[in-house]
C-alpha positions in Angstrom: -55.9 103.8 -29.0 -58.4 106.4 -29.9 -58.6 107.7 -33.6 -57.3 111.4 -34.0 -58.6 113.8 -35.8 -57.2 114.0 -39.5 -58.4 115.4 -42.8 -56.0 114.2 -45.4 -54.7 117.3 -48.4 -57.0 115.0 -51.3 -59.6 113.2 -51.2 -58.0 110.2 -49.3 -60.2 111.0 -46.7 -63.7 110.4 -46.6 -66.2 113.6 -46.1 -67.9 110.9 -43.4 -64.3 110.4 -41.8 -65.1 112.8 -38.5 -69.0 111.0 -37.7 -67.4 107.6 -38.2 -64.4 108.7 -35.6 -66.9 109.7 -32.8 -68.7 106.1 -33.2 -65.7 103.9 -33.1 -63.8 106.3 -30.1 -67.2 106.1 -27.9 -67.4 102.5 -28.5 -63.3 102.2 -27.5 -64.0 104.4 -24.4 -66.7 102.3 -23.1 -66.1 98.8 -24.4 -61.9 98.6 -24.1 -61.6 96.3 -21.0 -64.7 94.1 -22.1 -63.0 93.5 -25.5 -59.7 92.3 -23.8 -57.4 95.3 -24.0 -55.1 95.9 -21.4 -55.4 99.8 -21.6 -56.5 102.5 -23.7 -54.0 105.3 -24.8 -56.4 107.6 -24.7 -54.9 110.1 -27.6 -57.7 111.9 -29.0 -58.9 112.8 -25.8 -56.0 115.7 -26.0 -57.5 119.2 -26.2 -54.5 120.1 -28.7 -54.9 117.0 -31.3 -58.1 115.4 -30.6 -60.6 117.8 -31.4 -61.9 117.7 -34.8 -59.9 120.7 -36.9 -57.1 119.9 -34.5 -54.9 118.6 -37.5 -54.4 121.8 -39.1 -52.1 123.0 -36.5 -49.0 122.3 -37.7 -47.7 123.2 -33.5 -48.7 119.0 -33.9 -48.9 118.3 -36.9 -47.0 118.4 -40.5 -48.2 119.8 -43.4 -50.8 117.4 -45.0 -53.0 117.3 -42.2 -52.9 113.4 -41.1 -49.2 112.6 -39.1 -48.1 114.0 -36.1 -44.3 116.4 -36.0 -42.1 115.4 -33.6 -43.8 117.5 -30.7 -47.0 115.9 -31.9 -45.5 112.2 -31.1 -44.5 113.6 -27.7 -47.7 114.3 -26.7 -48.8 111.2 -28.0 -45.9 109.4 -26.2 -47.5 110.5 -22.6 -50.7 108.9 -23.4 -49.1 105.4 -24.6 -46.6 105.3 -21.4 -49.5 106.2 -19.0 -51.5 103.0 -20.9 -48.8 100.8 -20.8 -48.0 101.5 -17.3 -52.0 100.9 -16.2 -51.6 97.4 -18.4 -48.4 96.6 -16.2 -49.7 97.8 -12.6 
């Protein structure tokens, strides 16, 4: 799974959070099936919650910036099927 954006309501997240996200999702993208992984739920690639900022939108997310509301998890839910369903084909 791809990291989401978050930005957490302290300091619990680190001001270098979004730079390091980018790294590790490009290196998930291109790298999942070489490393073993059966599929990628692909997550952050979501135009609603992906995008950097996204997490403010509490349409997805609940107040504090980092966990998804219960419409969030559906969305999320789409991309995890669709992964577990290419690791099964």
């Amino acid at each position: 799974m791809r990291i989401r954006a978050r930005r957490g309501v302290d300091a619990e997240t680190p001001a270098d959070f979004e730079a390091n996200r980018q790294i590790v999702n490009t290196a998930l993208v291109s790298s999942w099936p070489e490393i073993g992984a059966a599929g990628l739920a692909d997550w952050a690639s979501d135009p609603r919650m992906g995008p950097a900022g996204s997490e403010t939108n509490l349409s997805w997310f609940v107040a504090g910036n980092v966990h998804p509301n219960d419409v969030g998890y559906a969305i999320g839910a789409g991309y995890f099927a669709a992964a577990i369903l290419q690791a099964i084909a």
